[in-house]
N, C-alpha and C positions, 0 to 999 in steps of 0.2 A: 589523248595522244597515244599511237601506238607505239608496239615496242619495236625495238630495233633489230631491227634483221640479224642475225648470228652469224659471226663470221666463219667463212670456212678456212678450214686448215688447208695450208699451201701445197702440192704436190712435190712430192719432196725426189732430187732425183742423186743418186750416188756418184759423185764421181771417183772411179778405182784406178788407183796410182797413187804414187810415193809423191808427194806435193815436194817441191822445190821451188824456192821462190827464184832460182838463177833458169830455170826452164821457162821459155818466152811463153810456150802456148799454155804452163800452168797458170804465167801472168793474164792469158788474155783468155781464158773460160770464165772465169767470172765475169768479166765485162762483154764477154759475147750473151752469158745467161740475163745479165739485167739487162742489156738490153732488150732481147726477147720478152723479159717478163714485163718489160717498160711499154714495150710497143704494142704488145695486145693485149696487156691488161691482165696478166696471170697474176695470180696467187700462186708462187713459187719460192721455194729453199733449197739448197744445195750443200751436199757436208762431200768433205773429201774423206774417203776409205782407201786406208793403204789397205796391200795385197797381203802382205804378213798377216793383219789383223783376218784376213778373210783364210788365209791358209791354216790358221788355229782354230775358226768357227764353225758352225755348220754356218754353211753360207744362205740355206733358205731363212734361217731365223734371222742373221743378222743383214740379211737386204729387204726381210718383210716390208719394215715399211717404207719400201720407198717403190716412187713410180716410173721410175727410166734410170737405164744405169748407162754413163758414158765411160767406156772406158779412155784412159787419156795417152797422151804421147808420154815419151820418157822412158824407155823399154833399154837394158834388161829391169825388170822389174824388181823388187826384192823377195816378191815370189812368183813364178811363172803359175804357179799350181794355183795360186790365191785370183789373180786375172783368169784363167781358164774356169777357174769353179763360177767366176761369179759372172763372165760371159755366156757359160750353159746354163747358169739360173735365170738368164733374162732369155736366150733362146728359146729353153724349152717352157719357162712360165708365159710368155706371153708378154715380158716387161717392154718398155720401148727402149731400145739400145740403139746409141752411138759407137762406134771404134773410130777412133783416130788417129793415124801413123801409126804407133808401136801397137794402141786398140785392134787396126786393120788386121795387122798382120795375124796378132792372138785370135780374132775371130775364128781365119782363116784356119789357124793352128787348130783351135778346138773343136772347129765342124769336122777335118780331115779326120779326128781322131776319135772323133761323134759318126759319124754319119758317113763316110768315106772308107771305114776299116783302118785309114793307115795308122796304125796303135802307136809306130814311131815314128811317125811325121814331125821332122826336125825341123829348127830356128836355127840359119846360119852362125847368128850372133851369139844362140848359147851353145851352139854344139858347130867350132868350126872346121871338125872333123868329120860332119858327115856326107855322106859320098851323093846324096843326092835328096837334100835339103826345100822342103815345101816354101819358104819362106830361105830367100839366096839373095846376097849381094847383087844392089842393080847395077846392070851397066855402067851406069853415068850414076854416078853419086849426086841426092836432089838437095842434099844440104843448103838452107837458103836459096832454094831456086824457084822460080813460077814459070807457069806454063799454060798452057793450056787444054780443057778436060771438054773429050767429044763424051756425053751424054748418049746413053741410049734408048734409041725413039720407044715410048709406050714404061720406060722403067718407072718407078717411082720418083727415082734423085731427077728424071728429066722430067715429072709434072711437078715437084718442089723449084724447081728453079725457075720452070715458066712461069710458076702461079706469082711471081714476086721479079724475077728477071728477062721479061717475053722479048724473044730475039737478040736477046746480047750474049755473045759468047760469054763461056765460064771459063775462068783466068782463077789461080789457085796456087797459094805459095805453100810448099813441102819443106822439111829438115829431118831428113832420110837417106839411108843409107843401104836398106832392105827391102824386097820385094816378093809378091809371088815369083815363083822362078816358071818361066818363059815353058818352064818340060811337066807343069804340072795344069798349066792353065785351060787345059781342054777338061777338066772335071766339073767345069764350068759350066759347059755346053748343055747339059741337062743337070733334073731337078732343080730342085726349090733356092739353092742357093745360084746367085747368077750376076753375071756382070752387069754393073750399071752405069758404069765409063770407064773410059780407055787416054792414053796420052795420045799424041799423034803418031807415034808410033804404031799404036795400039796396044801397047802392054796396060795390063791390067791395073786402074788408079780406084776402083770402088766394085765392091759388091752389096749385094738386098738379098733377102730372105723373101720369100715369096710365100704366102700365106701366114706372115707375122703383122701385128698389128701395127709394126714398127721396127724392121731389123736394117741399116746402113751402116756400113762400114766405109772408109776413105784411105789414101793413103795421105793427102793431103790434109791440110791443116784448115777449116775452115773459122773456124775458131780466130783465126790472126786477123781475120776482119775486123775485129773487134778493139784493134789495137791502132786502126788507122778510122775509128768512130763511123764504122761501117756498120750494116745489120747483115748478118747473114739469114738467105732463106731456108738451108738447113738444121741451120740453129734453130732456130724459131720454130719449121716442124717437127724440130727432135721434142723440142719443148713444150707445143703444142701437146703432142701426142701425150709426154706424161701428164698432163694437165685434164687431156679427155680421159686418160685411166682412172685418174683421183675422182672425176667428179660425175661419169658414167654410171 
């Protein structure tokens, strides 16, 4: 009789954010993650990591082990500085990263001040004094609302969705209140960071990383799928991806 195969260790992915069990979309990440890991058969675990904990750490040692970091909704955070560190640790390591609603936004905030120059690129929400704010109150407040998210043709997010939703519009429920602001969205236009859908509007709902192994951001909530026993196909290639890093 032979021996038994060895099991391997699960890919394990961080989620950063202050967990509360009264925030909808903390309730419905876990059950967007099992299902992902149900439906294709991963070996997967997930720990939540508040921001505090990561603004008192070096944040490369204490996200070592893990292989995709999401950051989550629920912003202000209890450390802006703790979410930024550990969004540049998945940027510049290579990790597979999620942002989600308040996630979107801190990408946004940490590339502007990575890679853009702008050193004080402000968050309406934590600074509502400042006079011309990267991240500004939307229009139309999306709290509880769905919509609909035009994809764009050749992006990443638009061959995630075909590979699992071919020809059906993307409908996407938000609970948001911030946004890129409308005066800062042509920075978009070139380099590596870049839009990857728009509302009908066209104001900016998602950016990608171009040349990451895995960088999306949303303003949107895709995670709440999860809550009406849905799969999401985002989910699933967020998950995918750290699953190919673990076992690569």
């Amino acid at each position: 009789m032979g021996s038994a195969e060895p099991r391997r260790e699960p890919a394990r992915i961080a989620l950063v954010g202050d967990l509360d069990p009264a925030v909808t979309a903390h309730r419905a990440i876990p059950l967007a993650l099992e299902r992902a890991r149900r439906d294709a058969r991963l070996s997967l675990a997930w720990d939540w990591v508040g921001t505090r904990t990561l603004d008192r750490a070096d944040v490369a040692t204490a996200l070592a082990g893990y292989d995709g970091v999401w950051c989550v909704p629920a912003s202000r955070y209890a450390s802006t500085a703790g979410a930024l560190a550990a969004i540049g640790f998945a940027r510049r390591g290579g990790r597979p990263f999620l942002g989600t609603c308040g996630g979107f936004q801190h990408a946004l905030l940490e590339y502007a001040r990575s890679e853009w120059g702008l050193e004080r690129a402000a968050h309406a929400e934590l600074d509502p004094t400042a006079e011309d704010p990267l991240v500004a109150p939307l229009a139309c407040s999306l709290v509880e609302v769905t919509g609909t998210v035009r994809l764009v043709p050749g992006s990443r997010l638009a061959s995630i969705y075909a590979s699992e939703q071919p020809e059906q519009p993307a409908v996407e429920g938000y609970h948001c209140r911030f946004g890129l602001s409308p005066a800062h969205s042509h920075r978009l236009g070139s380099g590596p960071l870049r839009i990857a859908a728009t509302d009908e509007a066209g104001e900016v709902r998602a950016v990608e990383l171009d040349g990451h192994p895995f960088f999306v951001a949303t303003l949107f909530q895709p995670e709440r799928a999860a809550l009406a026993g849905r799969a999401h196909p985002l989910v699933a290639a967020f998950a995918r991806a750290a699953a190919n890093r673990r076992y690569s």
